[in-house]
C-alpha positions in Angstrom: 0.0 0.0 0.0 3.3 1.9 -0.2 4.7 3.8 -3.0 8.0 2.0 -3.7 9.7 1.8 -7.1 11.9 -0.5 -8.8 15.2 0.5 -8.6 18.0 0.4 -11.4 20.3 -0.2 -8.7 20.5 -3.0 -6.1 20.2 -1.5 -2.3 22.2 -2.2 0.2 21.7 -2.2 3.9 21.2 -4.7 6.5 18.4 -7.5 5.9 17.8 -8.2 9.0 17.1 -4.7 10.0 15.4 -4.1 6.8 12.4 -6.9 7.9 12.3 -6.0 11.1 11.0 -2.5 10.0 8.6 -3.9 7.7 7.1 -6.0 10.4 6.6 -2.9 12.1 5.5 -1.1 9.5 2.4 -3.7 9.2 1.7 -3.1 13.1 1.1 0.4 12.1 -1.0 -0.3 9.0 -2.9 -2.2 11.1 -3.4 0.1 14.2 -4.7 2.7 11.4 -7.1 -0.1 10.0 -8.4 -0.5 13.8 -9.0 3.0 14.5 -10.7 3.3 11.8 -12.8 0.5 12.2 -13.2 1.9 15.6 -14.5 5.5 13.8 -16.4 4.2 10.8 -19.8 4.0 12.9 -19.7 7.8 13.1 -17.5 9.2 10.4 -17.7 8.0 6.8 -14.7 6.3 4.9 -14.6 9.4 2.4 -13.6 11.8 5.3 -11.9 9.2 7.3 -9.8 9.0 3.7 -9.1 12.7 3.8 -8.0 12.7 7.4 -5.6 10.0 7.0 -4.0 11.8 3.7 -4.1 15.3 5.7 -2.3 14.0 8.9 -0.1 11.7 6.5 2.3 14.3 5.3 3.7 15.2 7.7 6.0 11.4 7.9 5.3 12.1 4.2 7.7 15.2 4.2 10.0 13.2 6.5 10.4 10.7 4.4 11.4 13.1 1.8 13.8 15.4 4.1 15.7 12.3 5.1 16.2 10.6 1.4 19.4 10.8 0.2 18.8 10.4 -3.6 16.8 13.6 -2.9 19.5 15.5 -1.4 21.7 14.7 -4.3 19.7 15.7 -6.8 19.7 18.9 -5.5 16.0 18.6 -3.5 14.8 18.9 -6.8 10.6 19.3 -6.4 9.8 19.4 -10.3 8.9 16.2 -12.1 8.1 15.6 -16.0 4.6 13.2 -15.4 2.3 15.4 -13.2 -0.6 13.7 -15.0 0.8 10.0 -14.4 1.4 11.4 -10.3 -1.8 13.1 -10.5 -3.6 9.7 -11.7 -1.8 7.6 -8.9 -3.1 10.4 -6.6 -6.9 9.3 -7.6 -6.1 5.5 -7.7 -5.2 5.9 -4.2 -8.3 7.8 -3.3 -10.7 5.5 -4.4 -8.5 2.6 -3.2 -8.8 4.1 -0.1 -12.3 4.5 0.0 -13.1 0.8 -1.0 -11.1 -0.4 1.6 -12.4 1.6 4.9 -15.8 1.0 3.6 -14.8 -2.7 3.9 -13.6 -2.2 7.2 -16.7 -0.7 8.6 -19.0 -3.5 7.1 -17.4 -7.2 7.1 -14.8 -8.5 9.7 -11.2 -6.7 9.9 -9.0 -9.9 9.0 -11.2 -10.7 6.6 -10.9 -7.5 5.0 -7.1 -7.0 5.6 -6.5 -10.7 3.9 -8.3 -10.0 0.7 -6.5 -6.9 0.6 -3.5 -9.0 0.3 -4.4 -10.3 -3.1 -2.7 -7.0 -4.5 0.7 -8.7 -5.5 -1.3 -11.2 -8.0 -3.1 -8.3 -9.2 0.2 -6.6 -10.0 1.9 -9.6 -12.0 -1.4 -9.6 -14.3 -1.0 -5.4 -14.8 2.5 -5.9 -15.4 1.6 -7.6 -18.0 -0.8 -5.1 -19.5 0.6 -1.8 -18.5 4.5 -2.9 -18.6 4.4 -5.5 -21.4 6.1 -8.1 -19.3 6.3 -11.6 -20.2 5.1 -13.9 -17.7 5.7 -17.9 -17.3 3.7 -20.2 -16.0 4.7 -20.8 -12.8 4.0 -17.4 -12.8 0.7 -17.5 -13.6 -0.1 -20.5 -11.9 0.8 -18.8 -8.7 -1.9 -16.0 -9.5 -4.4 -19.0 -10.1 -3.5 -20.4 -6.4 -3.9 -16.9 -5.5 -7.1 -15.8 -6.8 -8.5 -19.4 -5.7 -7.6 -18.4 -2.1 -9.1 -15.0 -2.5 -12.6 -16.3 -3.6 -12.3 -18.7 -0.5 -12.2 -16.5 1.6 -14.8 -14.1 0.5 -16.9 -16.9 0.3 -19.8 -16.4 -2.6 -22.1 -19.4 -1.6 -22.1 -19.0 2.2 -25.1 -18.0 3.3 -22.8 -15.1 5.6 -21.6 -13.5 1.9 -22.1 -9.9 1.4 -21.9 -8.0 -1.6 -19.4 -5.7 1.0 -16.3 -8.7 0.8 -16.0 -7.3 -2.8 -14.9 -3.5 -1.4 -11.2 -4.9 -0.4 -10.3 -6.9 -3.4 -11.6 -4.0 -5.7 -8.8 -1.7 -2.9 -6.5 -4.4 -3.8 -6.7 -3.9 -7.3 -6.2 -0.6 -7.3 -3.3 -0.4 -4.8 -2.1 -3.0 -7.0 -1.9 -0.6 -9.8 -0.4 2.1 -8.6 2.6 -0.1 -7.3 2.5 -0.7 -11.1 2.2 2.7 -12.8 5.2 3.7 -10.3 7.3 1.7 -12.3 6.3 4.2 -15.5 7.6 7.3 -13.5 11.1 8.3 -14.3 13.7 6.5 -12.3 15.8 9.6 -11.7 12.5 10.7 -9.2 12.9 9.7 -5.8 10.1 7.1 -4.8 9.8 9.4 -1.3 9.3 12.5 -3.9 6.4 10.7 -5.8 4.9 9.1 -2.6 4.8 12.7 -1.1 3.2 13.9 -4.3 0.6 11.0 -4.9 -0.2 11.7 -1.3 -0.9 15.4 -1.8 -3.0 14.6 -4.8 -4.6 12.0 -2.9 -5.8 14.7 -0.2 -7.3 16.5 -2.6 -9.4 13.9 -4.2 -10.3 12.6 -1.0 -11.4 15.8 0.0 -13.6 16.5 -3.1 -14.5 12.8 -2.7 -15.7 13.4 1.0 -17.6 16.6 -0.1 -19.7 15.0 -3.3 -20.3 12.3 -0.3 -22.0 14.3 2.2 -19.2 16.0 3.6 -17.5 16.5 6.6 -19.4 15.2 9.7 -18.5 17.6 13.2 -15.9 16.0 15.2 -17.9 14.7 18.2 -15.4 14.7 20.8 -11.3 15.6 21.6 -10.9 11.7 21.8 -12.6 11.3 18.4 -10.3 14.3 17.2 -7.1 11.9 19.2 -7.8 9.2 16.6 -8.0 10.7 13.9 -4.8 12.0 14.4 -3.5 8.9 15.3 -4.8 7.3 12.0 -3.0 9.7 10.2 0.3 9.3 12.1 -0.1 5.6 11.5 -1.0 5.1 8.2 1.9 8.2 7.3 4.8 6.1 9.7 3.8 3.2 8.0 4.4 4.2 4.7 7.5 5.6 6.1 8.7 2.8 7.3 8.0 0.5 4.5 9.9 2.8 1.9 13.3 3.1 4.8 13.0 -0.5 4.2 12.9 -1.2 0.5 15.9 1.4 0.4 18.1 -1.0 2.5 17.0 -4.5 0.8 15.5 -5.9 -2.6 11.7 -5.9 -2.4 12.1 -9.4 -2.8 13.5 -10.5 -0.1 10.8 -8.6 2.1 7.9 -9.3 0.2 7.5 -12.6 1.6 7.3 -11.6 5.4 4.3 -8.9 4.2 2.3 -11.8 4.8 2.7 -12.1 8.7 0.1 -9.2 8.4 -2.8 -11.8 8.0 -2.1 -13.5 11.4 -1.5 -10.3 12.8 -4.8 -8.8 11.8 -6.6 -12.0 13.1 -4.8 -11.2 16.3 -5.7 -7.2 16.3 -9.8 -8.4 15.2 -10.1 -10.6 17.8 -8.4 -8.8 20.8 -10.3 -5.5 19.6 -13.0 -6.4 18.4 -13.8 -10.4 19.4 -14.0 -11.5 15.7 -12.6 -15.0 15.1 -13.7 -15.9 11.4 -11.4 -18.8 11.4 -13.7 -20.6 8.8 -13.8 -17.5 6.6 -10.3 -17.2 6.6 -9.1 -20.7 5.9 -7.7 -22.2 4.0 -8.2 -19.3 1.6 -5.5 -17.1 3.1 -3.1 -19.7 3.2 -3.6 -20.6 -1.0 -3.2 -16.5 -0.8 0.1 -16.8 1.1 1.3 -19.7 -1.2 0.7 -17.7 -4.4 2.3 -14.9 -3.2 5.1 -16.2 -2.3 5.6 -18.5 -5.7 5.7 -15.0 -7.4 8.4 -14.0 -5.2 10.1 -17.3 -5.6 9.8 -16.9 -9.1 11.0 -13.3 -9.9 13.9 -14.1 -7.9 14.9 -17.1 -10.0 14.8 -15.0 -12.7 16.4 -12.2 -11.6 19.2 -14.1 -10.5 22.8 -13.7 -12.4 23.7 -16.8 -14.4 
């Protein structure tokens, strides 16, 4: 849910340290997807949406202010594809609505696993958008994938709800602007164009929250606490997760992203006494298991001969 590019050159850093922040960096995505579980019965996702982008620059602009490929292109703020940022900027607004709608109406593992479905989508609009050429093991691994995902929304249990659909449409979209990230220049900083798509994103969540009703008054100072708090979460998340792809290949964290689906069953059912075991297996685990087999796969051939 991060804006992290490809880069032309390998990082370096330590590994160890690398995974260890994007563990935490899933702790805070999920403490944002609590609170605003927590708000969504008195505020609705558009403004929610807004309030996160708002209160999300600010480890936006930290992100950027500590980046060294920023500081040695001379803090350069101008970039060539305004309309491709502006786009992403959208993407993630609507993504964004789709998902905290999700959270408000169907249980928050369930909603945080399907949401994990966006790396499949990503192989299929790589094909699409970046003209890759894709194997079958590749594609296979989607397949075990998108099996899981159906699993565990669940279409002919008589608990289904038209609302399980809200995260894997998020997914999709996140999903693509991971992908149209890759189209952006590679002499931008990825902290530059997260800060950017984020700024675009508060706008269109704003507008978005408007055409929706608008903004509902804040009914109390611990309301106005968590709101904040959603914003500083969802912001140090991302901030996090792009300190960590600058140390290590994205390959070699992607695979621990999916310690977030145990961890969200743990956060449901402590917070809110949801335990939809049956929902959740074994779907998420076919999700896991294609995930991973993507991983496995770009690595193989990404490796030197």
């Amino acid at each position: 849910m991060a804006d992290v590019r490809k880069k032309p050159v390998i990082p370096t850093g330590s590994v160890t340290l690398a995974v260890v922040l994007s563990l935490v960096s899933l702790v805070f995505f999920d403490l944002m997807g609590l609170v605003i579980k927590r708000l969504s019965a008195d505020y609705g996702a558009a403004e929610l949406s807004a309030y996160r982008n708002i209160f999300g620059l600010v480890p936006s602009f930290i992100a950027l202010w500590s980046s060294p490929a920023w500081h040695r292109s001379g803090r350069r703020l101008r970039v060539r594809q305004w309309g491709l940022i502006c786009a992403r900027g959208l993407i993630v607004t609507f993504a964004q609505l789709m998902f905290y709608l999700s959270l408000g109406l169907i249980a928050f593992a369930s909603a945080t696993t399907i949401s994990y479905s966006s790396g499949l989508f990503m192989t299929a609009f790589a094909v699409l958008l970046l003209g890759e050429r894709v194997g079958l093991i590749r594609w296979v691994a989607v397949l075990i994938g998108f099996v899981g995902v159906v699993m565990v929304i669940g279409p002919r249990r008589e608990t289904f709800i038209l609302a399980s659909l809200l995260p894997l449409g998020a997914a999709a979209l996140y999903a693509l602007t991971g992908v149209t990230a890759r189209l952006i220049d590679e002499e931008v900083p990825s902290t530059l164009v997260n800060l950017y798509s984020t700024g675009f994103a508060v706008v269109g969540s704003v507008v978005l929250a408007l055409l929706l009703g608008g903004f509902s008054t804040v009914q109390s100072a611990s309301d106005l606490a968590w709101i904040v708090a959603m914003g500083g979460f969802g912001g140090t998340a991302v901030l996090l997760l792009i300190v960590s792809f600058r140390m290590t290949e994205q390959s070699n964290l992607a695979p621990f992203s999916y310690f977030g689906i145990p961890m969200a069953f743990f956060f449901g059912w402590v917070f809110f006494g949801e335990a939809p075991i049956q929902d959740l297996f074994p779907g998420s685990i076919l999700i896991v298991v294609g995930g991973v087999l993507v991983v496995w796969r770009e690595r193989r051939r990404n490796k030197p001969a």
